[in-house]
DSSP file (Angstrom, degrees, kcal/mol; ACC not computed):
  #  RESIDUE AA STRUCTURE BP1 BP2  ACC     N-H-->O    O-->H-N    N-H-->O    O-->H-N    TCO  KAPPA ALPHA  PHI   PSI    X-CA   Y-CA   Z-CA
    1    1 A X              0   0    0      0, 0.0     2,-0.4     0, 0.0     0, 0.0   0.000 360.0 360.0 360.0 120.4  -48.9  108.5  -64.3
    2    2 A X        -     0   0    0      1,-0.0     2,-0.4     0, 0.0     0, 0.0  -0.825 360.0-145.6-113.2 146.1  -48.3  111.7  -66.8
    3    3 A X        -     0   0    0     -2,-0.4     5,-0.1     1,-0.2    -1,-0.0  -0.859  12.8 -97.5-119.1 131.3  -47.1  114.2  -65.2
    4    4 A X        -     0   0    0     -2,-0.4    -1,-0.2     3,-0.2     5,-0.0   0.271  30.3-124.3 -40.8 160.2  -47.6  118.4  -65.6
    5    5 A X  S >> S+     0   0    0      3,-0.1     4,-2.1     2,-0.1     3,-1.4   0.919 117.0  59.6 -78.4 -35.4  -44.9  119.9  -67.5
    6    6 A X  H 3>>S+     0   0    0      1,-0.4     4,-3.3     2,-0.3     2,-0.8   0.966 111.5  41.8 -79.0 -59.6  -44.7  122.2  -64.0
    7    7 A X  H 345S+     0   0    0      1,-0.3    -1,-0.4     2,-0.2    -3,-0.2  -0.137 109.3  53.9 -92.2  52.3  -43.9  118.9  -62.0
    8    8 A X  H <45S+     0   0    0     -3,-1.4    -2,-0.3    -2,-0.8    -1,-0.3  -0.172 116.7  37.6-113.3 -15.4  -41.7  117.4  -64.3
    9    9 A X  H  X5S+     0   0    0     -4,-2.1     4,-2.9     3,-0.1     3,-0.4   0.746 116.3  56.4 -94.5 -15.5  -39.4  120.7  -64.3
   10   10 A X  T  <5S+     0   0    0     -4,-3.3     4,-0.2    -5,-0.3    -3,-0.2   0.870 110.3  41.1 -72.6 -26.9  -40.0  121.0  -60.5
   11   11 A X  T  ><S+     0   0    0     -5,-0.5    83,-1.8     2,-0.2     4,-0.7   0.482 113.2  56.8 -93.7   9.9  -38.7  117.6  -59.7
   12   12 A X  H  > S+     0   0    0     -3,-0.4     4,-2.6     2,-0.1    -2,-0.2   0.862 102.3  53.2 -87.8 -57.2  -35.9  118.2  -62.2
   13   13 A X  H  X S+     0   0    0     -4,-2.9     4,-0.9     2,-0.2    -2,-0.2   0.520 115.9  42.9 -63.4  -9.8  -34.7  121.4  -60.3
   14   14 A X  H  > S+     0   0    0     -5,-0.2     4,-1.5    -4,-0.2     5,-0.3   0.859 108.0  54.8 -79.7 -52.2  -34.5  119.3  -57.1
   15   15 A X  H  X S+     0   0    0     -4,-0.7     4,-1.9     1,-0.3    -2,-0.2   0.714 110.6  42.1 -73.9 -42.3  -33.2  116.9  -58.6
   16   16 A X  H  X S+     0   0    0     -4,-2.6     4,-3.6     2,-0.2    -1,-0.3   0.920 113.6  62.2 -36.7 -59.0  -30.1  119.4  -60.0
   17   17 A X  H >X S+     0   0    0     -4,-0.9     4,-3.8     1,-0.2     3,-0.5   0.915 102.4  42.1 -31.3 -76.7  -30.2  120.7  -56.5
   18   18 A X  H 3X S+     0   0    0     -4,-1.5     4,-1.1     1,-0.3    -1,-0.2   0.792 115.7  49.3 -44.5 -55.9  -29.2  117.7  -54.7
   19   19 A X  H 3< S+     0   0    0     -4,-1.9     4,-0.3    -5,-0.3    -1,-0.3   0.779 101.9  60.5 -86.9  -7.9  -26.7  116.7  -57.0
   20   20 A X  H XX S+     0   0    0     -4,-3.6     3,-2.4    -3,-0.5     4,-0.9   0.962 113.0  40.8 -33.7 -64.0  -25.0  120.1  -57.2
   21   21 A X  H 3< S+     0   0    0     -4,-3.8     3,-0.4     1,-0.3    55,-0.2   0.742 102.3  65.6 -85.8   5.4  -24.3  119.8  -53.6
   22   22 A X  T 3< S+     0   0    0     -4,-1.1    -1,-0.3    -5,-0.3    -2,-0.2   0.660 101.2  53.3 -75.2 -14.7  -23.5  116.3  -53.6
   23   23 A X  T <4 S+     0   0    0     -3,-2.4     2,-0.3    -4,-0.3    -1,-0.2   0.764  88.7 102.1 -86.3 -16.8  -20.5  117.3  -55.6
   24   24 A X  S >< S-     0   0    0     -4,-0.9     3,-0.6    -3,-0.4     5,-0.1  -0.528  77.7-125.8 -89.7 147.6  -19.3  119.9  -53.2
   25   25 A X  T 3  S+     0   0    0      1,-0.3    -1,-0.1    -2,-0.3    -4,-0.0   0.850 111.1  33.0 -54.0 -47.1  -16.6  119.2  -51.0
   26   26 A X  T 3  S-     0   0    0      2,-0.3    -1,-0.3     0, 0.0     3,-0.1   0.634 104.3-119.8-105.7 -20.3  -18.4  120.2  -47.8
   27   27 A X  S <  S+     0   0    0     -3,-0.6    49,-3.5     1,-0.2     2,-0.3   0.572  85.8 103.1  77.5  11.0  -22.2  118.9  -49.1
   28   28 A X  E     +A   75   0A   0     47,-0.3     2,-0.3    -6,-0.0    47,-0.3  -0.981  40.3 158.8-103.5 111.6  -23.2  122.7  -48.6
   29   29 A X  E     -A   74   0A   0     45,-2.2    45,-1.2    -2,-0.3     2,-0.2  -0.997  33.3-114.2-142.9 155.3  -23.8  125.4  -51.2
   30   30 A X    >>  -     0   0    0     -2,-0.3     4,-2.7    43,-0.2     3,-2.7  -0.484  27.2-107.2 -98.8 172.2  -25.8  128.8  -51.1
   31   31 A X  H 3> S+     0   0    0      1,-0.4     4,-2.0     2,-0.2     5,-0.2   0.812 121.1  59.1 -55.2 -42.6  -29.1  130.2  -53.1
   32   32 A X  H 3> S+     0   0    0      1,-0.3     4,-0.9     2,-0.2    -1,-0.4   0.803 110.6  37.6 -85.1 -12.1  -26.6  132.5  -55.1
   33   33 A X  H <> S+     0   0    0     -3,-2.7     4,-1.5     2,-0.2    -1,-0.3   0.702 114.0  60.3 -98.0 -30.0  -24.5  129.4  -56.5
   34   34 A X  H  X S+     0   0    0     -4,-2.7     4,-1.9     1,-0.2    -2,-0.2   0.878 104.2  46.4 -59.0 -40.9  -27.5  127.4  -56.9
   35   35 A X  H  X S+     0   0    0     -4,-2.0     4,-1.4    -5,-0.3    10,-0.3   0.803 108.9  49.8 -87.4 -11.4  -28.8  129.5  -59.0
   36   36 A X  H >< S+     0   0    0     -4,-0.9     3,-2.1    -5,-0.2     5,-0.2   0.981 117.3  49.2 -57.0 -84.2  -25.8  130.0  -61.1
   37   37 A X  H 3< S+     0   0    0     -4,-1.5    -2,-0.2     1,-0.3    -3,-0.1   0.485 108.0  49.1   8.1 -62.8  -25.9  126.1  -61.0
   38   38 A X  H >X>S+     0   0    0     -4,-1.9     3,-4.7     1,-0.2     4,-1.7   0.970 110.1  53.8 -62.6 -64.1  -29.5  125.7  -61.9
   39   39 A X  T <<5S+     0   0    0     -3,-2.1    -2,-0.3    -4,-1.4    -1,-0.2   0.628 103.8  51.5 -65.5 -25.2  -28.9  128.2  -64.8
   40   40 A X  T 345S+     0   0    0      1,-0.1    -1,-0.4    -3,-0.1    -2,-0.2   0.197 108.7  59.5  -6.9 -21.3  -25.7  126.1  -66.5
   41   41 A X  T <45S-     0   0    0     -3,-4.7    -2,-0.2    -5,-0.2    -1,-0.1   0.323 126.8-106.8-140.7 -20.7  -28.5  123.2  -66.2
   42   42 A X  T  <5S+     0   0    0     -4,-1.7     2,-0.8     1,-0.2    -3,-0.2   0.715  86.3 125.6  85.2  30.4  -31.0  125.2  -68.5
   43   43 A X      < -     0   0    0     -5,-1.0     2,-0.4    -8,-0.1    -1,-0.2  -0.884  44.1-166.8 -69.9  67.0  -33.2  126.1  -65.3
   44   44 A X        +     0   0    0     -2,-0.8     2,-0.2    -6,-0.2    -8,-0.1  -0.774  20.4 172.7 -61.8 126.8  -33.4  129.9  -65.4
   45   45 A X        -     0   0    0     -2,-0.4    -6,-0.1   -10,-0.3    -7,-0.1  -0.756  33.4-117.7-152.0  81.2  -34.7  130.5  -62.1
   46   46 A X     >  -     0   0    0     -2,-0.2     4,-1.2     1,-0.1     0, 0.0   0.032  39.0-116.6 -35.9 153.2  -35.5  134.1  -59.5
   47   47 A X  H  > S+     0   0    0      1,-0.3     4,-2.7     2,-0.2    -1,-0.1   0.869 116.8  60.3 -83.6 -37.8  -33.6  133.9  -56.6
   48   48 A X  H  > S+     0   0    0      1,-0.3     4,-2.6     2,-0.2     5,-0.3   0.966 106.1  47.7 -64.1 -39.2  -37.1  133.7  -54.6
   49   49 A X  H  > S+     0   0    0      2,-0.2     4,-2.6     1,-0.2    -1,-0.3   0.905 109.8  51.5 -64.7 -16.6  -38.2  130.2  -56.6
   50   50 A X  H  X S+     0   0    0     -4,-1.2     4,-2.1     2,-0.2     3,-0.4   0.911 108.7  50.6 -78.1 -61.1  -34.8  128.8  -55.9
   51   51 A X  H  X S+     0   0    0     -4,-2.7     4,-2.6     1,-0.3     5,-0.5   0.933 111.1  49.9 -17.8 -74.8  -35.7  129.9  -52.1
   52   52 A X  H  X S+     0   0    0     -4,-2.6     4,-2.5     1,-0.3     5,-0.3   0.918 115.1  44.5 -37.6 -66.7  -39.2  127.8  -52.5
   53   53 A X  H  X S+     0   0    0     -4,-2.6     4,-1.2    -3,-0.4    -1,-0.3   0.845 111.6  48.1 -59.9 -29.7  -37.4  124.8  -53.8
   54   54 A X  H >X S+     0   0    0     -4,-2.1     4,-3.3    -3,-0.5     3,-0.6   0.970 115.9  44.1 -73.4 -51.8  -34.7  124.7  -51.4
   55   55 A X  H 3< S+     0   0    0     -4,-2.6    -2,-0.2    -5,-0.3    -1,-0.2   0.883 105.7  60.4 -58.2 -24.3  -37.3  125.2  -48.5
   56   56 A X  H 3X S+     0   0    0     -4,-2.5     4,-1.0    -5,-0.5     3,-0.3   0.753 110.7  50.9 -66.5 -34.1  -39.7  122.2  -50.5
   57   57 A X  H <<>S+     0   0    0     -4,-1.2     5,-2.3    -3,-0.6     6,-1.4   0.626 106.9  49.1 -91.2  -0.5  -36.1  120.0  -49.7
   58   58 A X  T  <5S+     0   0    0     -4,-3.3    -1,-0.3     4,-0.2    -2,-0.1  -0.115 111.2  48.6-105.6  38.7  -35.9  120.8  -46.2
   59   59 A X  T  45S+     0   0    0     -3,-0.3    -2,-0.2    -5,-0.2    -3,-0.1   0.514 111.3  48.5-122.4 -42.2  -39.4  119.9  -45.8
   60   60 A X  T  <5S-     0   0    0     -4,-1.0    -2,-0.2    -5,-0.1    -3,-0.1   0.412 118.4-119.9 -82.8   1.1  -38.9  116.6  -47.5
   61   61 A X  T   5S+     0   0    0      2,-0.2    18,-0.4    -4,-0.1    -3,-0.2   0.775  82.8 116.0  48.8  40.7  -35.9  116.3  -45.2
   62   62 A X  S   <S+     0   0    0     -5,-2.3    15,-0.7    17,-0.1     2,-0.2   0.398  79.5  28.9-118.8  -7.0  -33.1  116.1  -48.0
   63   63 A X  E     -B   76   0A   0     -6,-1.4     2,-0.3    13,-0.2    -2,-0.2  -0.901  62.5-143.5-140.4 177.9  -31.5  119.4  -46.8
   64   64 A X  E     -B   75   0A   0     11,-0.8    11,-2.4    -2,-0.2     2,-0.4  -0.985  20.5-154.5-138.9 129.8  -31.0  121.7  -44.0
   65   65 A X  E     -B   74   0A   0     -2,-0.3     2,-0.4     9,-0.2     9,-0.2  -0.943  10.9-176.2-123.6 141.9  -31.0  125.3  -44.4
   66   66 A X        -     0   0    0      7,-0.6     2,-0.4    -2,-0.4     5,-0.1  -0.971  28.6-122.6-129.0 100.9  -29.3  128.0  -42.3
   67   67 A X        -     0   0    0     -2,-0.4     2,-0.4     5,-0.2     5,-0.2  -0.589  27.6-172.9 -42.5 109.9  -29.6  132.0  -42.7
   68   68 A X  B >  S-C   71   0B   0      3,-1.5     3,-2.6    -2,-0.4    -2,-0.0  -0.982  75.8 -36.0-116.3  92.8  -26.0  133.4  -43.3
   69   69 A X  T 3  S-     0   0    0     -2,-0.4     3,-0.1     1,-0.3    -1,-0.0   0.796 132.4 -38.6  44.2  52.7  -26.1  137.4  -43.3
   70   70 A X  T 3  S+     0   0    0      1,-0.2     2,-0.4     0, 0.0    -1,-0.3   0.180 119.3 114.7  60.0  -7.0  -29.7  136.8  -45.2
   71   71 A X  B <   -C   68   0B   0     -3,-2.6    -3,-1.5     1,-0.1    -1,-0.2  -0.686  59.2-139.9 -55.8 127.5  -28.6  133.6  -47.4
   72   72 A X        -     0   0    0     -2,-0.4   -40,-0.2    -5,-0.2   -41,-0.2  -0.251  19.3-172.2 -75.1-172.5  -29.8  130.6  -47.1
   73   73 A X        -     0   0    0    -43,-0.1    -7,-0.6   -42,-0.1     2,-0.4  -0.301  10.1-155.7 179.5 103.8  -27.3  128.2  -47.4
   74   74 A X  E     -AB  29  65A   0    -45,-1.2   -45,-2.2    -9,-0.2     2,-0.3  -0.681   4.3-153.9-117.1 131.8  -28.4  124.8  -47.5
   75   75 A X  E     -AB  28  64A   0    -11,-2.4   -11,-0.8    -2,-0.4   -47,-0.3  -0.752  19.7-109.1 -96.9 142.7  -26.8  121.4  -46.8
   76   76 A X  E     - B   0  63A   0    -49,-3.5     2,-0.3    -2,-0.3   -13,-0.2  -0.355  30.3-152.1 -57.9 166.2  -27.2  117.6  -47.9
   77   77 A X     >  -     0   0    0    -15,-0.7     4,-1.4   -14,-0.1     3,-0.3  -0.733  31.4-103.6 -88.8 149.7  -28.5  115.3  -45.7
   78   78 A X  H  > S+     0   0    0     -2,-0.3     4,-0.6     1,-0.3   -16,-0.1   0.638 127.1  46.6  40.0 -73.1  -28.0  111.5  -45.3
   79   79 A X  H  > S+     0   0    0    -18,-0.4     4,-1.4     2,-0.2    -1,-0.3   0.683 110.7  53.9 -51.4 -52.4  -31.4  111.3  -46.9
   80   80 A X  H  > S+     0   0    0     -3,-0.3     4,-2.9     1,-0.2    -2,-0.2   0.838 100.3  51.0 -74.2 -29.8  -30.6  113.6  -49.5
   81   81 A X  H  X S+     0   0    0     -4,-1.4     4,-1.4     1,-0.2    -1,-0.2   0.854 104.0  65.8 -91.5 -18.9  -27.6  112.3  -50.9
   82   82 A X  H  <>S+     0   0    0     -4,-0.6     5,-3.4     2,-0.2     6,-0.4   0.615 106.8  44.9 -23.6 -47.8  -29.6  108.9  -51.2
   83   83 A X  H ><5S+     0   0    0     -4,-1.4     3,-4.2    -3,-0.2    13,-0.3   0.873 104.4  55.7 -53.3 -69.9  -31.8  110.7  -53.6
   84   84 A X  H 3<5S+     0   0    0     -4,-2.9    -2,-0.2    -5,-0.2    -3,-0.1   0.799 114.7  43.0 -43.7 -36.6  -29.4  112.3  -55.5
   85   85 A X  T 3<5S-     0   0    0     -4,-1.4    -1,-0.2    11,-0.1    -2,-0.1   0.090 112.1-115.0 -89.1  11.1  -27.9  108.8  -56.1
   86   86 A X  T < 5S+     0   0    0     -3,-4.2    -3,-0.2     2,-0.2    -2,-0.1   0.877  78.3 131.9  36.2  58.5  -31.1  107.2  -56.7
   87   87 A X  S   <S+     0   0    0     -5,-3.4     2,-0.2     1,-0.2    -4,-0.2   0.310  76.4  11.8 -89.1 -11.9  -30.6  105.2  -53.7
   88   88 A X  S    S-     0   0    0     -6,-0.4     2,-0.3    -5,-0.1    -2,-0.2  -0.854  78.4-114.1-177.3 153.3  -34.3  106.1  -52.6
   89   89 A X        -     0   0    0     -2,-0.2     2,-0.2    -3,-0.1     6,-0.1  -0.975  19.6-171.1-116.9 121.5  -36.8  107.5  -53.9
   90   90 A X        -     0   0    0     -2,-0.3     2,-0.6     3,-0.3     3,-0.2  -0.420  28.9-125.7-118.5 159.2  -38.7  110.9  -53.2
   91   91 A X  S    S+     0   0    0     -2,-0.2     3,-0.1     1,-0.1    -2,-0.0  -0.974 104.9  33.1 -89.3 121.1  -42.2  111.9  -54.8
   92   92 A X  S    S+     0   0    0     -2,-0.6     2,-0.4     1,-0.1   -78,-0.1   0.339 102.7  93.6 118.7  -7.8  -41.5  115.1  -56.4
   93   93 A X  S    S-     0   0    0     -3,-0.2    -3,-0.3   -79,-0.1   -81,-0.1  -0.931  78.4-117.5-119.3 113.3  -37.9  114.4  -57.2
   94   94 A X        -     0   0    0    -83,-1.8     2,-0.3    -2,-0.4    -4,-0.1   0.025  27.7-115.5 -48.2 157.8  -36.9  113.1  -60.5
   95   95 A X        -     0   0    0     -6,-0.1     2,-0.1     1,-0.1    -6,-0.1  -0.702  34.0-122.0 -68.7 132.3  -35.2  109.6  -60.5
   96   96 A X        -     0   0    0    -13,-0.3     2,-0.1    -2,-0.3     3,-0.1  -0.418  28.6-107.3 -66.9 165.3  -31.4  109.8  -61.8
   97   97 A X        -     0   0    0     -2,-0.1    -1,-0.1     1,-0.1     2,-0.0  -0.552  42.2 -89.6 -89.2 164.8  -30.5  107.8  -64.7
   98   98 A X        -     0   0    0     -2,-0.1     2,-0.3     1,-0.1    -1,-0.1  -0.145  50.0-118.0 -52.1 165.7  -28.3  104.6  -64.2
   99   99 A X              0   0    0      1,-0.1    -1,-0.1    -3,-0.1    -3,-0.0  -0.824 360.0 360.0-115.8 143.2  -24.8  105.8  -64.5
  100  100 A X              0   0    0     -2,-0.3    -1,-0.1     0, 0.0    -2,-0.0   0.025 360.0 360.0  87.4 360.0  -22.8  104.2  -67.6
């Protein structure tokens, strides 16, 4: 199955997502550190597409998002960090590589 350049960087930028906040202490980080994130990752990104993606992982059930003084601020799930660790598999979220 060959896949759009647009859906192979959109399941790349979850796939960044998910393992950003699996590295944070709390499993929670907001749109503006995401996007920092994203951009360190070579994913330049407006603040509204990081918005789109985050809401595209709470749909898929791999985050949970909560409005904070107009921030999202979005947390792993269970599910999510399962992904992130290629423990499961999402359509729409890249696979991680083996680790070593």
């Amino acid at each position: 199955m060959s896949l759009s350049f647009f859906e192979l960087e959109a399941s790349d930028i979850r796939l960044v997502i998910l393992r950003c906040m699996a590295e944070d202490a709390g499993y929670a980080l907001n749109e503006s550190i995401l996007q920092s994130m994203l951009e360190i990752f070579g994913h330049r990104l407006s603040r509204d597409r990081v918005r789109t993606e985050l809401r595209w992982l709470e749909e898929q059930r791999l985050v949970t998002i909560e409005s904070v003084a107009g921030v999202l601020v979005a947390k792993l799930s269970g599910r999510g960090l399962d992904c992130s660790e290629g423990r499961c598999r999402v359509d729409g979220v890249k696979r991680p590589r083996p680790k070593g």
